[in-house]
N, C-alpha and C positions, 0 to 999 in steps of 0.2 A: 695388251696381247693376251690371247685366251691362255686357257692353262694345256690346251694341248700343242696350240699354237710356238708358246714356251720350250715345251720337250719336244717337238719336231726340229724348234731351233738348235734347241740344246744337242741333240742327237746328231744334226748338221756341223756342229761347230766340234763336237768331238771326235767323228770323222776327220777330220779335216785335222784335227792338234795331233790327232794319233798317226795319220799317213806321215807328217809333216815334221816330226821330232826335230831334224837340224835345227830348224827356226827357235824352239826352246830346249833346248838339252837342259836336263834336271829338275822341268817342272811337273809339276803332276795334276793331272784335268782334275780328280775328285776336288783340290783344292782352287782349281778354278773355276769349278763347278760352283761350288760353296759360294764363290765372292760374288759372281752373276744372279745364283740366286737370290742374294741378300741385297741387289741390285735391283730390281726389275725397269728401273728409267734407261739403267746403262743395257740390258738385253735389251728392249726395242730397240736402241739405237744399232747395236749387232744386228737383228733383222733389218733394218733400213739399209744399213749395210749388206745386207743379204739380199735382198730386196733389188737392190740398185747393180748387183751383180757384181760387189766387192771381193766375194770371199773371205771376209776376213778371219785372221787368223793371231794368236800369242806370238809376240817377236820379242817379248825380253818382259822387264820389269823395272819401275823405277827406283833407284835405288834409295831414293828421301822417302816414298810412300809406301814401299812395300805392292804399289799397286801393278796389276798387270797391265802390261800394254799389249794392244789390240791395233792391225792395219790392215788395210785391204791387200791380200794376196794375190787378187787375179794378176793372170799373164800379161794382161793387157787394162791400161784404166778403167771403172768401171762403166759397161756399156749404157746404162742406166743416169750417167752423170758427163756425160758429153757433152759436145756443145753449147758449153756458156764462157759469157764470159768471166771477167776475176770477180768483181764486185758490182754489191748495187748503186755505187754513183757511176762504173761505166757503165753498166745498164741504162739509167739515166739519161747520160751523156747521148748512148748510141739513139741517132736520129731514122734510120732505115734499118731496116732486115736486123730486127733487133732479135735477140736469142731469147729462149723462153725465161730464161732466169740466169744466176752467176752462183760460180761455184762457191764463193765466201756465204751465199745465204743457203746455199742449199747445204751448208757444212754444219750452220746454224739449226737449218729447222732437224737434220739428222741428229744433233745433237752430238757431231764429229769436230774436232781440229784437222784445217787444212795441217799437210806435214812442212816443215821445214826443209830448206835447200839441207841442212846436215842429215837431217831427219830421212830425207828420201835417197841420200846416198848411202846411208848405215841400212835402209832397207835392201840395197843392190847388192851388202853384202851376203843377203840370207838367199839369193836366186837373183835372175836374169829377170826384169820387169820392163815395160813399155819397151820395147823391142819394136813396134811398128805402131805406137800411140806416143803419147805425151800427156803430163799433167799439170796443170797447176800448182805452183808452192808458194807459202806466206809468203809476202813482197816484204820486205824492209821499206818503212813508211817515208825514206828519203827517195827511194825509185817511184815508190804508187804516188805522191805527190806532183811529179813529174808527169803524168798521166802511163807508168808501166808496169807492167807486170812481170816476173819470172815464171817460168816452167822448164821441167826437166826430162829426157828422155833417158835411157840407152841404144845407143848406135856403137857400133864397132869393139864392142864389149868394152867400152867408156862410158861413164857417166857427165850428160852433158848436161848445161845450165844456159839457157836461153833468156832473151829479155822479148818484149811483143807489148804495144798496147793493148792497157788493161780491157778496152772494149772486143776487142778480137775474138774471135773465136770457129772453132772448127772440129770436123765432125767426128775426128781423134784425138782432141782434147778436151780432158777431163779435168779430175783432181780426185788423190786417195785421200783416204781418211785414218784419221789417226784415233783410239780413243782408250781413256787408261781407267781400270775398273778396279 
């Protein structure tokens, strides 16, 4: 990433901590400015996530590392990561009208962790998210064995957890991205 390319991000991504306080009360951008910059592998992966029309944004920190953590904010899953399916064996697997890729590699090459079923309901506490999408989340490797997948929306101001084979896929569903710097 060039070095203006950098500070257009960077200038992007504190817009956004600044408008957005709820999501981290008590932290302070200079000091997560600091850790990004001392990062540069983890800021690309922010713009890829910017990129792919994540928004992301600081949702907390962990508390073993110290480090921040980082999720896609947008409204709705990112438009940019739609239509795949979970992984690259149902890729594979799928024989016809195969999707262009699957959210497990494309989580890869961004350099993101799909979130967890807990993981993306702790994010429903910070605002209202997939309201008319859906996403992808880690499979417990006793369901993906089975050939399935989970993903999760909100509907009805609920948080729901869906199953679907892992080959499936549709053109409002996604997967966010999680990632801790």
């Amino acid at each position: 990433m060039s070095k203006n390319g950098s500070q257009d991000l960077l200038d992007v991504l504190k817009a956004r901590f600044d408008a957005n306080m709820k999501r981290h009360k008590g932290f302070e951008w200079a000091k997560v400015q600091a850790r990004l910059e001392a990062n540069p592998e983890k800021l690309r992966s922010l713009g890829e996530m910017e990129r792919t029309g994540g928004e992301p944004d600081v949702i907390g920190e962990d508390p073993t590392t110290g480090d921040y953590v980082f999720c896609d904010c947008a409204a709705e899953t990112p438009k940019g990561r739609r239509s795949l399916c979970y992984d690259r064996q149902a890729l594979d697997e799928r024989k016809e009208h195969k999707p262009e890729g699957s959210a497990v590699d494309l989580a890869a090459a961004i350099g993101v962790d799909l979130l967890t079923e807990e993981q993306y309901r702790a994010l429903q506490e910070l605002g209202e998210f997939d309201l008319k999408t859906s996403s992808w989340v880690k499979t417990p490797a006793e369901i993906r064995k089975r050939g399935g997948a989970l993903f999760c929306d909100r509907r009805y101001d609920h948080v729901f957890t869906y199953h679907n084979g892992a080959s499936s896929y549709y053109a409002v569903r996604g997967f966010r991205g999680r990632l801790k710097v």
